[in-house]
C-alpha positions in Angstrom: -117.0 143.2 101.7 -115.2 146.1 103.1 -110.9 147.6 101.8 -109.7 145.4 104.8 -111.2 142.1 104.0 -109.9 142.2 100.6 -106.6 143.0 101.7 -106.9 140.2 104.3 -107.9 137.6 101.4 -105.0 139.2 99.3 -102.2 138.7 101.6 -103.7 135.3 102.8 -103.4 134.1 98.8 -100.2 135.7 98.8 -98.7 133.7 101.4 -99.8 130.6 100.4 -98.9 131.0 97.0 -95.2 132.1 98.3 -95.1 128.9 100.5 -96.2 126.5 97.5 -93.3 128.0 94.9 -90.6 127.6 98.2 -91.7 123.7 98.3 -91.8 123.6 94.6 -87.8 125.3 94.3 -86.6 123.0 97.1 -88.3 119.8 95.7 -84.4 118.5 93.5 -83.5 118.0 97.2 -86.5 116.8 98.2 -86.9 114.2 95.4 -82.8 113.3 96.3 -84.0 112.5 100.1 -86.7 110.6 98.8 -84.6 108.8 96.0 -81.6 107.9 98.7 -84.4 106.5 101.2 -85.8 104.6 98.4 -82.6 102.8 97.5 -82.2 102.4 100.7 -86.0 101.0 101.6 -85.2 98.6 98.1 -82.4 97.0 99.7 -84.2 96.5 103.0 -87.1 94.8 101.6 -85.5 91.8 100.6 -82.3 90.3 100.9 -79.8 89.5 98.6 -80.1 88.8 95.1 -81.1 84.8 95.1 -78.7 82.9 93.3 -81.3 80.8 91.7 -82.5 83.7 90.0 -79.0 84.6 88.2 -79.8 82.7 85.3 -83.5 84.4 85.1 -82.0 88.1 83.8 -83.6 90.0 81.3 -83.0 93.6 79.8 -85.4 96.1 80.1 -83.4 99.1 78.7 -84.1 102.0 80.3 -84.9 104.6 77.7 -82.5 107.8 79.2 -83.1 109.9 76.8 -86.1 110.7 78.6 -84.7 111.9 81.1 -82.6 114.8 79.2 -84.8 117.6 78.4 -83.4 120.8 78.3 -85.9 122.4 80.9 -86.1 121.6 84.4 -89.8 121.7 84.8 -90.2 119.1 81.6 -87.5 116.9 83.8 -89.9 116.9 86.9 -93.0 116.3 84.8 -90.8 113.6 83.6 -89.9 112.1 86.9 -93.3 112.3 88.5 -94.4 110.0 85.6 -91.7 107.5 85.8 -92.5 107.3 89.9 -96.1 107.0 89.0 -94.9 103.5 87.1 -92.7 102.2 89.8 -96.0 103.1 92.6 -98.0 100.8 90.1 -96.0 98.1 89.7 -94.9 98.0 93.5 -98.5 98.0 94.4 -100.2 94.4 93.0 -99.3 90.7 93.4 -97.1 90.8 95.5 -97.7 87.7 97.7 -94.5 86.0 96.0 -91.6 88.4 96.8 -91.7 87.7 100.3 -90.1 90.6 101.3 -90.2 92.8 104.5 -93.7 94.3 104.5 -93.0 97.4 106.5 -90.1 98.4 104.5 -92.5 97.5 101.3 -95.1 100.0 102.5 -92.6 102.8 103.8 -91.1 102.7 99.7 -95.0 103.0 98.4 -95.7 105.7 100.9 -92.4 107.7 99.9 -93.6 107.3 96.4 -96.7 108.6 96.7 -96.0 111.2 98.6 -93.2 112.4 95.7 -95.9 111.8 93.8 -98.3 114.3 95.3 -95.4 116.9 95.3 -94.4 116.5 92.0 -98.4 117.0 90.7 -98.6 120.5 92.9 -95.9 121.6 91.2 -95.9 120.8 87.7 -99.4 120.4 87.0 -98.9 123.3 84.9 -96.6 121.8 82.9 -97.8 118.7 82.5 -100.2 119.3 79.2 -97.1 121.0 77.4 -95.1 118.1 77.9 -97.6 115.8 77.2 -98.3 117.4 73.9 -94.6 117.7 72.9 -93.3 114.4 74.2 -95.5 112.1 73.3 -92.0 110.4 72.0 -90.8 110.6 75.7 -94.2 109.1 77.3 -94.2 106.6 74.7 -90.5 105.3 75.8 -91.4 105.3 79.3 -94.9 103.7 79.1 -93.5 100.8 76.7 -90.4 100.3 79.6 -93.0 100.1 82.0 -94.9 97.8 80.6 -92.1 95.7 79.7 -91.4 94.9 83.5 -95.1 94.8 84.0 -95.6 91.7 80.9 -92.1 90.0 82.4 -93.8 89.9 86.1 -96.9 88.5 84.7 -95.1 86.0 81.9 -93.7 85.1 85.5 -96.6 84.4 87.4 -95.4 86.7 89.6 -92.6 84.2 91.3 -89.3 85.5 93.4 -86.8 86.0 90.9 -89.5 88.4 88.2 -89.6 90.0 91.6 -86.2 90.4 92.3 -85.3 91.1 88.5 -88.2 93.8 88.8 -86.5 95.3 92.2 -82.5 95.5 90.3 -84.2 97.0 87.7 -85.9 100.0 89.8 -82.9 100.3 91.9 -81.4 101.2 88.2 -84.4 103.1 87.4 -83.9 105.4 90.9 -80.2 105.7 90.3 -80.5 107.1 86.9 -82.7 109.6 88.2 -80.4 110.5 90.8 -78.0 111.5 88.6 -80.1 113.8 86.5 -81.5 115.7 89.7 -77.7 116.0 91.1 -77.4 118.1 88.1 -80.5 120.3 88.2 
């Protein structure tokens, strides 16, 4: 291969590595987008919260702390995880929620797409922080999984549903507030 091919493949790797770190520094705003269209696809997919579910509450507890790492890129890695969860639990047995199927799907496509995002940009990261937060992953798996045994102590039924939705509106708020600040 000839000077000017090189220089060709050069600038070509160059570009494309200059338009991946602009996504990557512009994905706070991004994820905000995504997190306000979220809320706003949760509250569109069903209406409100059923009075015969009122007495059906149950306390998840968020585990913050996980969400207040002194770097930005552990906070991403951190986020990307946490949407992972909701995209699982939002994608099985969901026959009983009866709620509005095109707003349902428009919420798991946001999420995955985050998702994706989120991967290109901290893959990197992601074995440092899996390494030195196992604490953190810990938290956030046994919060998960929580929601995940209540749904299925539930059968699955309307209000687990509902509880489930409150609780990732929560979930998506609290996140919010930490990106605001990045």
């Amino acid at each position: 291969m000839n000077a000017f091919g090189l220089i060709q493949i050069g600038l070509i790797l160059l570009c494309t590595t200059t338009i991946s770190s602009l996504q990557c520094n512009h994905l706070p705003l991004q994820q905000r987008k995504v997190i306000e269209n979220s809320l706003q696809l949760l509250d569109k997919m069903g209406k409100k919260f059923p009075q015969q579910c009122l007495r059906e509450t149950m306390s998840f507890r968020f585990p913050e702390q996980v969400l207040k790492p002194r770097q930005k890129e552990t906070v991403k890695v951190v986020i990307e995880e946490i949407f992972q969860h909701i995209f699982y639990i939002f994608s099985k047995n969901l026959t009983l929620a009866a709620w509005d199927g095109t707003a349902l799907e428009q919420f798991q496509n946001g999420l995955y797409q985050q998702i994706e995002q989120l991967e290109a940009c901290v893959i990197k990261k992601q074995t440092h922080y899996f390494r030195s937060k196992e604490v953190n992953r810990l938290k956030l798996k046994k919060y998960f999984q929580k929601i995940d045994c209540f749904l299925k102590d539930k059968q699955h039924n309307l209000c687990s549903w509902e509880i489930s939705r409150a609780e990732m509106r929560r979930c998506l708020q609290l996140i919010d507030k930490v990106i605001r600040k990045l």
